[in-house]
C-alpha positions as CSV (number, residue, x, y, z in Angstrom):
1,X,70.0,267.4,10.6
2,X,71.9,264.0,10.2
3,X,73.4,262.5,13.5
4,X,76.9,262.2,14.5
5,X,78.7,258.7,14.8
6,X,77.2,256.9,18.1
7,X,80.3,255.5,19.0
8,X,83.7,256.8,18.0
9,X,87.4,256.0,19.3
10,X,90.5,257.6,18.1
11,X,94.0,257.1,18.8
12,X,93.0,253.3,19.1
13,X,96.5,251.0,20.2
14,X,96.1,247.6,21.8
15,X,99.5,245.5,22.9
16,X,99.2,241.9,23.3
17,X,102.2,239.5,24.2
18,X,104.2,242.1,24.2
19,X,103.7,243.7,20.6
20,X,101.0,246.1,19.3
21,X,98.0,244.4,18.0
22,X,96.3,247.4,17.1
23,X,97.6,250.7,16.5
24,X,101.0,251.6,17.5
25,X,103.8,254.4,17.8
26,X,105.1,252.9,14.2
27,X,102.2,253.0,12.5
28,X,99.0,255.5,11.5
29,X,96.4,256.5,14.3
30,X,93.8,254.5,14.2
31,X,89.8,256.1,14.4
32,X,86.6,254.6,14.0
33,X,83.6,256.2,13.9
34,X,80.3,254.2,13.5
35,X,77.1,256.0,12.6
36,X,73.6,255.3,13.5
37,X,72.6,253.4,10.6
38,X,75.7,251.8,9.4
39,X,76.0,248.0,7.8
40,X,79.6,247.3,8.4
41,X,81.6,244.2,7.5
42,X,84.2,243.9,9.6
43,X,87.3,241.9,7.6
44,X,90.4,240.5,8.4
45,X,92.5,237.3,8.4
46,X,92.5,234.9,11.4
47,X,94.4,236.3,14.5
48,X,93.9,240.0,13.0
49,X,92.2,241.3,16.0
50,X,88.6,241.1,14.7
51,X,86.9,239.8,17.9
52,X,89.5,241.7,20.3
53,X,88.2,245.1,18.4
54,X,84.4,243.9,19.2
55,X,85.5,243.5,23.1
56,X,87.3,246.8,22.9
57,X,83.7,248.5,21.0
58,X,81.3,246.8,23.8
59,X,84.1,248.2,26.4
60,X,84.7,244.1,27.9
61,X,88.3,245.4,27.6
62,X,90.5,248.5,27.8
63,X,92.7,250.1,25.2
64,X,96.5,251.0,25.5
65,X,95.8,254.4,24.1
66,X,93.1,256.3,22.7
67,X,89.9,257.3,23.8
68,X,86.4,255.9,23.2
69,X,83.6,258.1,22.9
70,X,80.1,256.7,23.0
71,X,77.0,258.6,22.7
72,X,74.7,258.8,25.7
73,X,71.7,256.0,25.8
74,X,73.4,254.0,22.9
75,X,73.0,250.2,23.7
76,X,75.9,248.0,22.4
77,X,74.9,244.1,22.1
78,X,77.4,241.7,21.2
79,X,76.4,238.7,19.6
80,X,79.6,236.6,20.3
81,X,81.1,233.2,18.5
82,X,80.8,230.5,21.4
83,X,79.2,232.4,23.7
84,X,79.2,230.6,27.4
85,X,76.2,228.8,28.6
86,X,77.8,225.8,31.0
87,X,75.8,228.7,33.9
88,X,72.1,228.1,32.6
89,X,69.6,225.2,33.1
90,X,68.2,226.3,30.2
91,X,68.1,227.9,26.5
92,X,66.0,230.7,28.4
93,X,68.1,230.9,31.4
94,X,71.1,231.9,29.1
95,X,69.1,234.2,27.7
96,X,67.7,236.2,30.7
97,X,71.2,236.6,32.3
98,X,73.8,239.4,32.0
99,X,73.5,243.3,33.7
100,X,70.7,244.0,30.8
101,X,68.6,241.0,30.5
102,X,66.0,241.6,27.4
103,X,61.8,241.3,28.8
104,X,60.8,237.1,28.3
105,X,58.0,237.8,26.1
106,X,60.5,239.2,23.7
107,X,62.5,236.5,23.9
108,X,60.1,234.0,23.4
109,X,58.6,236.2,20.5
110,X,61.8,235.8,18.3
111,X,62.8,232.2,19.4
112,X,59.0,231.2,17.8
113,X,60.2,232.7,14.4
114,X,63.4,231.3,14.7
115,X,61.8,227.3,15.8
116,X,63.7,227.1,19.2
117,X,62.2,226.0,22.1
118,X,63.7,228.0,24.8
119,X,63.2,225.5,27.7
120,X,65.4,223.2,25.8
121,X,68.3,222.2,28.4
122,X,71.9,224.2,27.8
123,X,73.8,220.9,28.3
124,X,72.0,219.3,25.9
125,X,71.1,221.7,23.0
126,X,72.9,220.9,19.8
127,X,75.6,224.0,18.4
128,X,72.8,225.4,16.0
129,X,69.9,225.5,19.3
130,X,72.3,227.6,21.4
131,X,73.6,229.9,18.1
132,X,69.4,230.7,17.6
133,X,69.1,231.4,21.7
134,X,72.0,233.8,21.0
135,X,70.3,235.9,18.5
136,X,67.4,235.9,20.4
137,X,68.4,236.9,23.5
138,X,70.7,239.6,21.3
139,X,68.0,241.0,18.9
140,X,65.4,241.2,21.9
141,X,67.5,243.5,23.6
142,X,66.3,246.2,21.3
143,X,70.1,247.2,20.5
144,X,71.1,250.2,18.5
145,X,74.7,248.8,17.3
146,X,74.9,245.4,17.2
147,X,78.3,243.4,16.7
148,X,78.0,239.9,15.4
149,X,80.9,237.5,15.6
150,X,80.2,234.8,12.8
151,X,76.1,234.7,13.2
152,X,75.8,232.4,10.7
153,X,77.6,229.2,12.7
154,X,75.6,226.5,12.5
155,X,72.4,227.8,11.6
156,X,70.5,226.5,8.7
157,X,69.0,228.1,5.5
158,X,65.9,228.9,6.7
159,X,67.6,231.0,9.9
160,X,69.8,232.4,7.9
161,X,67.1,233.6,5.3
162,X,64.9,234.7,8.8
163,X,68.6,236.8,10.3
164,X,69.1,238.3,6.8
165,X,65.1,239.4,6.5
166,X,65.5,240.8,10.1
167,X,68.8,242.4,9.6
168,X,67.4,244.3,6.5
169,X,64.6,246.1,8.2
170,X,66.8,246.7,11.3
171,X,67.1,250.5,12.3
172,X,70.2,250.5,14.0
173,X,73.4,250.2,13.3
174,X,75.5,247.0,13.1
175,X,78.9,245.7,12.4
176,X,79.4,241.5,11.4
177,X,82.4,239.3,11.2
178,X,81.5,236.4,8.7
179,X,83.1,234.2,6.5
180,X,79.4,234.0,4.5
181,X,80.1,235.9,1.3
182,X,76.3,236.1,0.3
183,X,74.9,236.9,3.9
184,X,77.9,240.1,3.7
185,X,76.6,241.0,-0.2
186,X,73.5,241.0,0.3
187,X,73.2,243.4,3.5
188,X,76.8,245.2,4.3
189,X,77.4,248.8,2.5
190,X,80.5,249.7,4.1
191,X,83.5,247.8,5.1
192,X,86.2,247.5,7.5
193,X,89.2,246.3,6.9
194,X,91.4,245.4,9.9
195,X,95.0,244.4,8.2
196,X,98.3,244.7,9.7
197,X,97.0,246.4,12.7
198,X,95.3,249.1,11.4
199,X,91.4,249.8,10.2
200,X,90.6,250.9,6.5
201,X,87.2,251.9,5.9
202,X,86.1,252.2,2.5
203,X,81.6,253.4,2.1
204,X,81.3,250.3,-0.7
205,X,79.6,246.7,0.8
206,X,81.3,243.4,1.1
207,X,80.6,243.0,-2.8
208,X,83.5,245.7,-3.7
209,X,85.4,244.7,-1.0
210,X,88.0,242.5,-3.1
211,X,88.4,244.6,-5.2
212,X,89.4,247.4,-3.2
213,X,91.4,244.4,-1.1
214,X,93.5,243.9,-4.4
215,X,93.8,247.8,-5.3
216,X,96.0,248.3,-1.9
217,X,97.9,245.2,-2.5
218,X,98.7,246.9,-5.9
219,X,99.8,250.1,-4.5
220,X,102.1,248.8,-2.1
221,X,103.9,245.9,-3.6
222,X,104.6,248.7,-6.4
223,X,106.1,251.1,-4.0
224,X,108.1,248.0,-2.3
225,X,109.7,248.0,-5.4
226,X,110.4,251.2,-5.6
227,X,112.4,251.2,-2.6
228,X,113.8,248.1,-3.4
229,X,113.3,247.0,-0.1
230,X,114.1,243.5,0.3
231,X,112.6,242.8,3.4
232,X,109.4,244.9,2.7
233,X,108.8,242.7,-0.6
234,X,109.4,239.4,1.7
235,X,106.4,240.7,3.9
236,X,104.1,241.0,1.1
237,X,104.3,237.4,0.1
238,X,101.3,236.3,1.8
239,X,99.4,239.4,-0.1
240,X,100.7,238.4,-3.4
241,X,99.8,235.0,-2.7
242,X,96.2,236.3,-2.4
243,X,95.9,237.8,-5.0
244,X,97.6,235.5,-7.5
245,X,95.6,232.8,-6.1
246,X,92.2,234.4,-6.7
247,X,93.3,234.5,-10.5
248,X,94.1,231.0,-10.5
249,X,90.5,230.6,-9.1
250,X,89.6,232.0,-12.1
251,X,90.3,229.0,-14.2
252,X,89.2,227.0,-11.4
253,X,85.8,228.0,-11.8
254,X,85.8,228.0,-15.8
255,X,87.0,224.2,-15.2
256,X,84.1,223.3,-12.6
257,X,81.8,225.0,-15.1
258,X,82.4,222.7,-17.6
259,X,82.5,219.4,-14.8
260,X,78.6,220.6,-14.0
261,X,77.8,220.4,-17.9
262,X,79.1,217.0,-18.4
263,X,77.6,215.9,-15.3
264,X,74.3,218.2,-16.4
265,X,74.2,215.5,-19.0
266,X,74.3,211.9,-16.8
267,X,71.4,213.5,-15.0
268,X,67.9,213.3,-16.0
269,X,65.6,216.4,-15.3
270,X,63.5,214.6,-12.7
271,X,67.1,214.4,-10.3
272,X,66.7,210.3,-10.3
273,X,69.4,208.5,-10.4
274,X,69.1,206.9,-14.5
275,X,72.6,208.4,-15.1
276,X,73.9,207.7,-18.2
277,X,77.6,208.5,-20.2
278,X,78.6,207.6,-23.9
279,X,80.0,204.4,-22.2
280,X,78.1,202.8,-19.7
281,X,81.4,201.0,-18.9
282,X,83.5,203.1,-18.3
283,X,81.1,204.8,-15.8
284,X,80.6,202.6,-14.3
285,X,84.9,201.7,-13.8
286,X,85.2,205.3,-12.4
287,X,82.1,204.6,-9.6
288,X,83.5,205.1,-6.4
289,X,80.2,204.8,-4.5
290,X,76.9,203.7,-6.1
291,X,73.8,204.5,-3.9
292,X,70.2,202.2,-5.6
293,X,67.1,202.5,-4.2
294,X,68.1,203.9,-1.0
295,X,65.7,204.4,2.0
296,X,66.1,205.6,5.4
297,X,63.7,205.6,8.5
298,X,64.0,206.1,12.2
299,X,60.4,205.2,13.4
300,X,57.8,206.6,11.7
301,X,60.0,209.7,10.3
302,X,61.0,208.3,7.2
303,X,64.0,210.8,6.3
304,X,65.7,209.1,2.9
305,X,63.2,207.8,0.4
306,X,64.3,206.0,-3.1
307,X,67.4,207.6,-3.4
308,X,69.8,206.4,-6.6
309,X,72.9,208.1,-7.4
310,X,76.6,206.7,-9.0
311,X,79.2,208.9,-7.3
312,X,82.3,209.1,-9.9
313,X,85.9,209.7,-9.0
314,X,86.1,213.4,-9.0
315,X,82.6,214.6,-8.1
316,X,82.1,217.0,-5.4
317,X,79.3,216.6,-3.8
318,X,77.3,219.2,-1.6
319,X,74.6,218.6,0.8
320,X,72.6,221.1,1.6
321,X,68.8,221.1,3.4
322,X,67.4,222.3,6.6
323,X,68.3,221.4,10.6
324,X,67.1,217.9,10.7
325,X,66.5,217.4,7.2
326,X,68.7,214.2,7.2
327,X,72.1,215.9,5.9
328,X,73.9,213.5,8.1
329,X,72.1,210.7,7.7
330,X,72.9,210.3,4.0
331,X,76.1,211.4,4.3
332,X,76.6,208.5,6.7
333,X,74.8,206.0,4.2
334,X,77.2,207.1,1.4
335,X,80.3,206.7,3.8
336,X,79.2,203.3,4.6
337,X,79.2,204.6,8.5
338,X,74.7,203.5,8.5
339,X,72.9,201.0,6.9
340,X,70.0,201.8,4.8
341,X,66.8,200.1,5.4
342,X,65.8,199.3,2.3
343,X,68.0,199.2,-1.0
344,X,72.0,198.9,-1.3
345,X,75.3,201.2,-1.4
346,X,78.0,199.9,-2.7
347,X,81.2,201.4,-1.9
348,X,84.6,200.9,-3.8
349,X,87.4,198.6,-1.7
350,X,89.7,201.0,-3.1
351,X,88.1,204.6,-1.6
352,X,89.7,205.4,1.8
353,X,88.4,208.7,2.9
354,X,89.4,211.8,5.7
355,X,86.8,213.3,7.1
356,X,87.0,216.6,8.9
357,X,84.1,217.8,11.1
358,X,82.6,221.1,12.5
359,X,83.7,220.5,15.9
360,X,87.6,220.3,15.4
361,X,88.1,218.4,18.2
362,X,91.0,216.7,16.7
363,X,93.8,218.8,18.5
364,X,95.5,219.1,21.6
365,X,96.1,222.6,22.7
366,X,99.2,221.3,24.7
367,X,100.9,220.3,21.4
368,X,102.8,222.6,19.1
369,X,101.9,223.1,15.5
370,X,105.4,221.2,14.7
371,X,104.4,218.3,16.4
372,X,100.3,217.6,14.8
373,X,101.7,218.3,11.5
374,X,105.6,216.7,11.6
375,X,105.4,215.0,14.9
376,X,107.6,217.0,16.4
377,X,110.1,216.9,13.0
378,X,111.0,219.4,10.6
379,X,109.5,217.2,7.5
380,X,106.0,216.1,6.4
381,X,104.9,213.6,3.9
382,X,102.0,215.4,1.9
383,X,100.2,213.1,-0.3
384,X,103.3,211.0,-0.5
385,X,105.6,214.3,-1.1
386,X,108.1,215.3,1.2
387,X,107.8,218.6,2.6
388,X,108.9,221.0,4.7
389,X,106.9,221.9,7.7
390,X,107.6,225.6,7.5
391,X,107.2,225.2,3.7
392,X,104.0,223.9,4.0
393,X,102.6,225.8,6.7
394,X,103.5,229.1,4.1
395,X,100.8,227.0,1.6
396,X,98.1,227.0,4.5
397,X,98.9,231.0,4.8
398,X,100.5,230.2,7.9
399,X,103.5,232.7,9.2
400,X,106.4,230.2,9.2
401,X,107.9,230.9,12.8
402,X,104.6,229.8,14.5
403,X,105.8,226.3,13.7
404,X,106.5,225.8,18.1
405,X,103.6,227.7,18.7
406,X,101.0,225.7,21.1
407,X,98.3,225.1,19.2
408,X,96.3,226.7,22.0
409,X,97.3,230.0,21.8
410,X,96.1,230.0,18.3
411,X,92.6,231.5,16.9
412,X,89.7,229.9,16.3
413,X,90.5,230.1,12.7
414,X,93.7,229.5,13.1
415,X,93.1,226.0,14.8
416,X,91.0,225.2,12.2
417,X,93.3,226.2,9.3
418,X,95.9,223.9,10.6
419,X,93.2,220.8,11.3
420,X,92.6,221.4,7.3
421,X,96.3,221.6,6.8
422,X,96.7,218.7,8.3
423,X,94.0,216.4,7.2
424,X,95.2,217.3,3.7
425,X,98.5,216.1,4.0
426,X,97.2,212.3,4.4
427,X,97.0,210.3,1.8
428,X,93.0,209.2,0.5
429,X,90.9,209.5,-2.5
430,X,87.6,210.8,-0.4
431,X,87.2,214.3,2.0
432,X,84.5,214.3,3.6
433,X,83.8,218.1,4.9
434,X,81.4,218.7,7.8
435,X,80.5,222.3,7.8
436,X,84.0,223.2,6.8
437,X,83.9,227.0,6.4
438,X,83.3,227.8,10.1
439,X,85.6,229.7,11.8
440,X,87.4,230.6,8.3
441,X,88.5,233.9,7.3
442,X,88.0,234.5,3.5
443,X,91.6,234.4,2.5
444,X,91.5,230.6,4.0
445,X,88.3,230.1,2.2
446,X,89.8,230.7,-0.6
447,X,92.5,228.5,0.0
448,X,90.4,225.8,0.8
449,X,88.4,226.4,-2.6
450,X,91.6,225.7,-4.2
451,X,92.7,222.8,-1.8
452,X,89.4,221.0,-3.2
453,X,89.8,222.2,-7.2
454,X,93.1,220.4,-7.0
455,X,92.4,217.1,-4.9
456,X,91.9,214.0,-7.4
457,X,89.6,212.2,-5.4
458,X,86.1,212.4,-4.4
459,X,84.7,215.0,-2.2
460,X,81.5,215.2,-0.3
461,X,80.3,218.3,1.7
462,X,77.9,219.5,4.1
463,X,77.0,223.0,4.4
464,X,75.1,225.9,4.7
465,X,77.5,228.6,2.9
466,X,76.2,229.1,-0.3
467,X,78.7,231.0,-1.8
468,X,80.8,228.2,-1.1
469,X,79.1,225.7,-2.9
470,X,78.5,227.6,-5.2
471,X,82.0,228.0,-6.3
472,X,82.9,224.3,-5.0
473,X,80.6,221.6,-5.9
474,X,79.7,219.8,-9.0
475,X,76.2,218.1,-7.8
476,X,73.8,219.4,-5.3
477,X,72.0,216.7,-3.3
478,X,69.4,218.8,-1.7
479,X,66.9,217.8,1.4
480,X,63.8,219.0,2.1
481,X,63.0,216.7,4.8
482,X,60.4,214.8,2.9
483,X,62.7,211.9,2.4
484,X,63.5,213.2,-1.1
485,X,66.3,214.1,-2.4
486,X,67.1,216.2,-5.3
487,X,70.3,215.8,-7.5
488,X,71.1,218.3,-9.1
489,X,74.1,219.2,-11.5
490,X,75.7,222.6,-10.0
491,X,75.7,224.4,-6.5
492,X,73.3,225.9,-3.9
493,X,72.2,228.9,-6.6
494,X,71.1,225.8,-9.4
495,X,69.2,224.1,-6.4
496,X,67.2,226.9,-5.2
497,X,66.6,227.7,-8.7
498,X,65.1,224.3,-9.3
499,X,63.0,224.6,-6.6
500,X,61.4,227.9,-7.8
501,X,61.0,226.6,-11.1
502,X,56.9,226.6,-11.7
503,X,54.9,223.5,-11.9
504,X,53.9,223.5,-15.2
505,X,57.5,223.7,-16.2
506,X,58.3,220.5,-14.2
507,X,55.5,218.7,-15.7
508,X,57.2,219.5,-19.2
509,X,60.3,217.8,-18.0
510,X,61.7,214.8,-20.0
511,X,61.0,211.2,-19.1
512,X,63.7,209.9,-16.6
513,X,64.2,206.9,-18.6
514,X,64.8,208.9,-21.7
515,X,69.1,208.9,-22.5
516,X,70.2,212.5,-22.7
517,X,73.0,213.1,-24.9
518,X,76.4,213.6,-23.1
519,X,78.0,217.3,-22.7
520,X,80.7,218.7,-25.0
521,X,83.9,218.4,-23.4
522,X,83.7,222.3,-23.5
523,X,82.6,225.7,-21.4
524,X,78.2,225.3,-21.0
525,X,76.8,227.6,-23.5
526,X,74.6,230.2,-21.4
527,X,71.3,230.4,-21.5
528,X,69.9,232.4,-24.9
529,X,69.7,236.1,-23.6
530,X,66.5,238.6,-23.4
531,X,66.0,240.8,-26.1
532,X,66.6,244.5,-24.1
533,X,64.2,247.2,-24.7
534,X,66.3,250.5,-26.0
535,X,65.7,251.9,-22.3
536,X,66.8,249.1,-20.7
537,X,69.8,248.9,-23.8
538,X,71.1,252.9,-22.6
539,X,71.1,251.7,-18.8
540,X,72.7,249.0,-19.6
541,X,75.2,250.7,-20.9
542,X,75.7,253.6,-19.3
543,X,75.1,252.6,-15.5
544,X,78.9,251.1,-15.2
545,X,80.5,255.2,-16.0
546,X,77.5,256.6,-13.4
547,X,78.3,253.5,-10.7
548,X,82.1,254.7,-10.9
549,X,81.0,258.8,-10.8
550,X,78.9,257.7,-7.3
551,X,81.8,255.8,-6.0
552,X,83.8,258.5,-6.7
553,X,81.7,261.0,-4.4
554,X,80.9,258.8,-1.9
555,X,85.0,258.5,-1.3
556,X,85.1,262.2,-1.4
557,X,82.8,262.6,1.1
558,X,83.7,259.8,3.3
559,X,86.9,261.5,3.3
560,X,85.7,264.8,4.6
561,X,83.6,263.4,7.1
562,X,86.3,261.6,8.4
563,X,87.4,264.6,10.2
564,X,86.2,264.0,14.0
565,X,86.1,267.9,14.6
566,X,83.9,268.5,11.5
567,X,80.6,267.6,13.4
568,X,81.7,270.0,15.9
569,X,83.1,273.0,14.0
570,X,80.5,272.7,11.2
571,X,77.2,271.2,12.0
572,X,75.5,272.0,9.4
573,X,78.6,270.9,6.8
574,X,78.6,267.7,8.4
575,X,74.6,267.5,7.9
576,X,75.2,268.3,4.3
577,X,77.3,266.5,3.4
578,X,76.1,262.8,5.5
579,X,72.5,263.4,3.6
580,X,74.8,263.8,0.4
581,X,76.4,260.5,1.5
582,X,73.3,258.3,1.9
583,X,71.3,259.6,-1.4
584,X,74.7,258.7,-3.2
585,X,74.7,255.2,-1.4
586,X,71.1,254.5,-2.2
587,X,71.5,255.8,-5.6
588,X,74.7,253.6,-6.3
589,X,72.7,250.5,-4.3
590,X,69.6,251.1,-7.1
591,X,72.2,251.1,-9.8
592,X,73.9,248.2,-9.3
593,X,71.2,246.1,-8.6
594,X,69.5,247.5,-12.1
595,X,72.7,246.7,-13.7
596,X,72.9,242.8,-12.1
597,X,69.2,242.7,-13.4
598,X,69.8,243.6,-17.0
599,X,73.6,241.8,-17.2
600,X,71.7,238.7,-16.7
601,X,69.3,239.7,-18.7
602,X,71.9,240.4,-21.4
603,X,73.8,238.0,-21.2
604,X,71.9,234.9,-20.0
């Protein structure tokens, strides 16, 4: 017989500051029910209530109405943003304290997969030592719904290939808050969506979630207009702007296609740095920083080695490699912030660059958003334009009337939005992005994918988010803390790629010194696609019409389980009808993923 939900709460309403976060007399009853094996992605923009909703879950806080039902023996672990360690001596301190502290050999045993030395002191440990003591002290605890705030923050590749492995063969239940697209595709199949204070659940993972996102917009900017409701419209702007922006992304993306193939073309197969265009010349005028040669050592760790690349006006640049791998090192050297020790960069007099780093430490929480964007005016220049500074809050999807807002009453998110709102207001022709997507919700990530697209300068970026880079970046420097680094024309996807690729084919590759003809100005033609057996020809075909049919029932049935009486009233329905449920969610997971396989099969 399935189970019912382990933790439920209905009638949910939460005031803060004097208005209703969540829930609310003038608006539908909230109720959440999460099962025992449920992978839920909790969404919402920044200052939606995401984190407050995990305090109210792991009872830290009470609710305004409503009542929370929580089955007997279940433990709740919350795995929170910035948890507090300024209490413990040490990594392991931290994690032996609280009511439920996990055993120390259990601790120990995770913090040796994850490569964190637990006696490491608190004061001391670097933002990604203290996020890998957090999970281990979390997953040690042996929880049976786990609530991750942002899990990915500051951990590298590796950890976040480990948490993802861990996650997947998991038997509990768990709910995450992330701005990692990829780390939510690859193990979420339900979401939440926490919008306007109230919770939509919808049984399809973070990968339908957009979609879904942009079907509700639909409906209700349609029955604005209906009503012809002035004021409703006006409060859909920020939704519209969604909406219409992810279309202009579209073209984005088409256009940094097309960057990567002409730049596919200045680099030779082996990554060096023999770049080459139909000009030389003219090249070598648009260089903005020119690295030849470059190595880097502190003692007898040698972390840069040969390193040649010819940075153009325009690129976008990622870095990407493991903790320690010398991602900041060569950022540094490129920046001209660090000498190399052998070899020579050579940076244009004209490039004056921003950088923005991960630890937004740049504003004052005494000031008001007027005064670190306007200095206390009502007008900006941005870029040399003059702007508004409600205006341009609006672009940073920013409610206008939070301009006297202290900037200390604002979200995590929210603070970082408006460092990146600021930072691209200056004038320069080089960002420099230092793990930019923390603290992000996805609308704002989307907005900063856009933000990029259209800057005209250079940009260089460091960061573990791979869905980031891959929709952001023209070349891929990757580290794999040999002291070499790859270059590579694309994002994260074409740099783990490259390093799958077998060693016979690498041997096969073209002389570096060999000139390699330059790109059509034009989309890159995709590779030449498989030949499809007739099997594989009728699945390909017909999966899409069976994909929608299991959507379909899994609504239906979501929909009738949503009843909290049904468990009670009709056992046996409920237990019907929740095996139903999963065979339809495992069959839909099957299909899609034997539909991805053959698509890129099909069509390269």
């Amino acid at each position: 017989m399935a189970q019912p939900p382990i933790l439920s709460w209905e009638g949910l309403g939460l005031q803060q500051g004097g208005r209703w976060l969540l829930g609310g007399p003038d608006r539908e009853q909230i109720d959440l029910h999460i099962g025992p094996r449920d992978r839920l992605a909790l969404i919402g923009r920044n200052g939606a209530g995401k984190t407050t909703l995990f305090r109210l879950i792991d009872d830290r806080i009470e609710a305004d109405r409503g009542q929370r039902k929580v089955k007997p023996g279940t433990r709740i672990v919350f795995l929170e943003q910035e948890p507090d360690f300024s209490a413990c001596d040490t990594l392991m301190d931290f994690a032996l304290s609280g009511a439920h502290p996990p055993a120390e050999h259990e601790v120990e045993s995770i913090a040796g997969q994850l490569g964190i030395d637990m006696s490491t002191p608190a004061a001391t440990a670097s933002g990604g030592e203290k996020r890998r003591a957090a999970i281990a002290k979390a997953l040690a605890q042996e929880p049976d719904l786990l609530l991750m705030d942002e899990p990915t923050n500051h951990l590298d590749l590796s950890a976040i290939d480990w948490l993802e492995d861990w996650l997947t063969r998991y038997k509990g239940a768990f709910v995450v808050i992330s701005h990692d697209r990829t780390f939510l595709k690859r193990l979420t199949s339900a979401t939440l969506w926490l919008d306007r204070g109230i919770i939509r659940r919808k049984e399809v993972g973070f990968g339908g979630y957009e979609a879904w996102e942009e079907q509700v917009y639909a409906e209700e900017a349609r029955a604005a207009e209906k009503l012809d409701a002035k004021l409703k419209i006006e409060a859909h702007w920020l939704e519209r702007g969604v909406t219409a922006r992810r279309k202009r992304n579209q073209g984005r993306l088409e256009k940094l296609w097309q960057m990567r193939a002409q730049r596919a073309a200045m680099i030779s197969r082996s990554g060096s740095a023999k770049l080459k265009l139909a000009s030389d010349e003219e090249f070598k005028s648009k260089s903005v920083i020119v690295a030849d040669k470059v190595s880097k050592s502190f003692g007898e760790n040698r972390v840069i080695r040969d390193f040649s690349l010819r940075i153009q006006r325009g690129d976008r640049i990622g870095v990407v490699g493991a903790n320690g791998a010398g991602k900041t090192t060569l950022l540094k050297l490129l920046t001209g912030e660090m000498q190399p020790d052998s070899g020579t960069i050579t940076i244009s007099k004209k490039l004056s660059g921003v950088m923005i780093d991960q630890q937004r430490s740049l504003l004052a929480a005494d000031l008001t958003v007027r005064q670190v964007l306007a200095e206390g005016g009502d007008w900006l220049d941005v870029r040399g334009n003059r702007k508004h500074v409600q205006a341009y809050l609006k672009d940073f999807l920013f409610d206008p009337k939070i301009v006297d807002t202290k900037v200390g009453t604002l979200s995590g998110g929210e603070r970082s939005r408006l460092l990146l709102a600021r930072e691209f207001a200056r004038t320069a022709n080089l960002l420099v992005l230092d793990e930019p997507t923390n603290d992000l919700d996805l609308e704002t990530l989307d907005l900063l994918q856009e933000v990029i697209a259209d800057f005209d300068g250079t940009v260089l970026i460091v960061s573990h988010d791979r869905d980031f880079l891959d929709r952001t970046v023209t070349i891929t420097l990757g580290l794999d803390g040999s002291g070499k680094v790859d270059v590579i024309a694309g994002g994260y996807e074409d740099w783990e790629r490259k390093r799958r690729e077998p060693v016979a084919t690498k041997a096969k590759a073209p002389s570096a010194d060999k000139k390699l003809a330059p790109a059509p100005a034009q989309s890159p033609q995709p590779p030449k696609a498989d030949k499809l057996s007739y099997k594989d020809q009728r699945d390909y075909e017909l999966l899409p019409a069976r994909i929608e049919e299991l959507e379909a029932a899994i609504a239906k049935g979501e929909a009738i389980l949503s009843d909290p009486e049904l468990y009670t009233k009709d056992p046996q329905k409920f237990a019907t009808i929740s095996k139903g449920l999963e065979n339809a969610r495992a069959e839909k997971d099957a299909a899609e993923e034997r539909w991805l396989e053959l698509a890129e099969r099909a069509e390269g």
